[in-house]
C-alpha positions in Angstrom: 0.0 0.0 0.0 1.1 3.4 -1.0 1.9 6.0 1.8 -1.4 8.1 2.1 0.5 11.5 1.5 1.5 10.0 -1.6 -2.2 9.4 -2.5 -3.2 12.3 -1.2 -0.6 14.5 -2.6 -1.7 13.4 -6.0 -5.2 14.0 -5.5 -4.2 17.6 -4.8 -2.8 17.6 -8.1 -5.8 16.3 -9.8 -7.7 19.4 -8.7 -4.8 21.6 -9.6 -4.4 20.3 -13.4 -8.9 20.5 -13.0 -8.9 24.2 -12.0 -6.5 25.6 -14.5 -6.9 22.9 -17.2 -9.3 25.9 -19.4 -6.5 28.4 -18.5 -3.6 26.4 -19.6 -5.6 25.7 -23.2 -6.0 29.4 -23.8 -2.6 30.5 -22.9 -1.6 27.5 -25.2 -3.6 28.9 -27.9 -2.7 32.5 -27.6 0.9 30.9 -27.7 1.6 32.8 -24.2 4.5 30.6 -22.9 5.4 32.9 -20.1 2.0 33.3 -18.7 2.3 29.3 -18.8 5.4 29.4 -16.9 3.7 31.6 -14.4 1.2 28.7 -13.2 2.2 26.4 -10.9 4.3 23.6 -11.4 1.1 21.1 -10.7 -1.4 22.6 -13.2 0.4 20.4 -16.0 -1.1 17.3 -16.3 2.0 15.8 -16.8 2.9 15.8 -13.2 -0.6 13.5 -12.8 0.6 9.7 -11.4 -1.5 6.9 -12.6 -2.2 4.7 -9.5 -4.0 1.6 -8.2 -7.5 2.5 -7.3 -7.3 0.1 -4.2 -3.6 -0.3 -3.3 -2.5 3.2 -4.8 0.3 1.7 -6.2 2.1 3.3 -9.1 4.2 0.3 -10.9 2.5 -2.1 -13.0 -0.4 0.1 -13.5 -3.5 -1.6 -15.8 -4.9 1.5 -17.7 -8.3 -0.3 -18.9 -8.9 -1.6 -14.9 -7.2 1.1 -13.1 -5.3 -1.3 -10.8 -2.2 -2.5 -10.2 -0.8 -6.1 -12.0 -0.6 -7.8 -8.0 -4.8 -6.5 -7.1 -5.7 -7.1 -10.7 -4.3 -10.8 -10.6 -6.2 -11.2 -6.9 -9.3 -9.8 -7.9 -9.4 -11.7 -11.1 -8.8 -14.9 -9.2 -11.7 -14.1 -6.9 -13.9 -13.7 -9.7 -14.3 -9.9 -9.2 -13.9 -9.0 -12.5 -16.5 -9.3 -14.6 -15.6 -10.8 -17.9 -12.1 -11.8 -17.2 -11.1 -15.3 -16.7 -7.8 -17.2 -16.7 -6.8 -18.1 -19.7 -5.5 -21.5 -20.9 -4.0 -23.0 -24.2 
């Protein structure tokens, strides 16, 4: 399990990149690069994590599931997954 500061700490950037996302696409468009550089740091969405919705892990991260490879693999063998099933060949 991730440290919750982590988590939290990039929830708080989730609401940065949120708030300034229709600033940061006019600036863009108006090609203002220093009134860019005058936002902070966080607004970028760049600086977003992708990370386990349960575990908050960040390696190993399943975009289509939004979990990590280990609670993927432990869900799936519960049969919490709908529609996914061990495969065999």
């Amino acid at each position: 399990m991730a440290k919750k500061s982590w988590i939290a700490r990039n929830a708080r950037k989730k609401v940065t990149v949120e708030k300034y996302a229709a600033l940061r696409l006019q600036l863009k468009a108006a090609k203002d690069y220093v009134g860019l550089s005058m936002l902070p740091r966080d607004a970028s969405p760049t600086r977003l994590v992708n990370r386990c919705e349960i575990t908050g892990r960040r390696r190993a991260f399943l975009r289509r599931f939004r979990l990590s490879r280990i609670t993927f693999r432990e869900l799936a063998s519960a049969g919490m997954l709908p529609g996914v099933t061990k495969s065999s060949w």
